[in-house]
C-alpha positions as CSV (number, residue, x, y, z in Angstrom):
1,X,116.2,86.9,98.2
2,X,114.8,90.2,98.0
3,X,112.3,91.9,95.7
4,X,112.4,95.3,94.3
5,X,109.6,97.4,95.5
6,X,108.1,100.6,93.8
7,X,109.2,103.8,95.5
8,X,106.9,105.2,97.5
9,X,106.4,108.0,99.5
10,X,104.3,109.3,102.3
11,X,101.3,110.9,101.0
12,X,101.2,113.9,103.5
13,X,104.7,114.3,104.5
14,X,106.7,113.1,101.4
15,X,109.1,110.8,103.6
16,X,110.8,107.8,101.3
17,X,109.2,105.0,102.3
18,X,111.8,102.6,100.5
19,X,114.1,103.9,103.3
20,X,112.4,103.4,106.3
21,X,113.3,100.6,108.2
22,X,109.9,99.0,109.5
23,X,108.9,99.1,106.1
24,X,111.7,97.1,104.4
25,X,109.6,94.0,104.8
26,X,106.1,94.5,104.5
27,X,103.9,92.1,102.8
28,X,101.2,94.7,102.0
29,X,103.7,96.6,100.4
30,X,100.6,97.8,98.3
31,X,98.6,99.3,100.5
32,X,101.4,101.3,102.3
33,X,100.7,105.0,101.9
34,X,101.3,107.0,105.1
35,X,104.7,106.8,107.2
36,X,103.4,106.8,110.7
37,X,99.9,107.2,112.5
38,X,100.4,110.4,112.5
39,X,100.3,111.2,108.9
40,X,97.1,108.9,108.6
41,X,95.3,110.5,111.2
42,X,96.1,113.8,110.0
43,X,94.3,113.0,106.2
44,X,91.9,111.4,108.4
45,X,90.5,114.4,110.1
46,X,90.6,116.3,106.6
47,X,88.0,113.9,105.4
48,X,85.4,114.5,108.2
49,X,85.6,118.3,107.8
């Protein structure tokens, strides 16, 4: 049985998250916002500047 999920996207890069793989089944689902570690760390250093 699967769930519908809300699309998402990456919040820097704008990559579908409903498409990736390794996201398929998440359980915090909710707190996804960022594709890879890359993404995060790149909103990550915009926060310290």
């Amino acid at each position: 049985m699967t769930t519908q999920k809300a699309d998402k996207k990456c919040i820097v890069c704008k990559i579908d998250l409903n498409t990736q793989k390794s996201f398929k089944e998440r359980e915090d689902w909710e707190s996804v916002k960022f594709c890879s570690s890359k993404c995060r760390k790149m909103t990550d250093g915009k926060k310290r500047r």
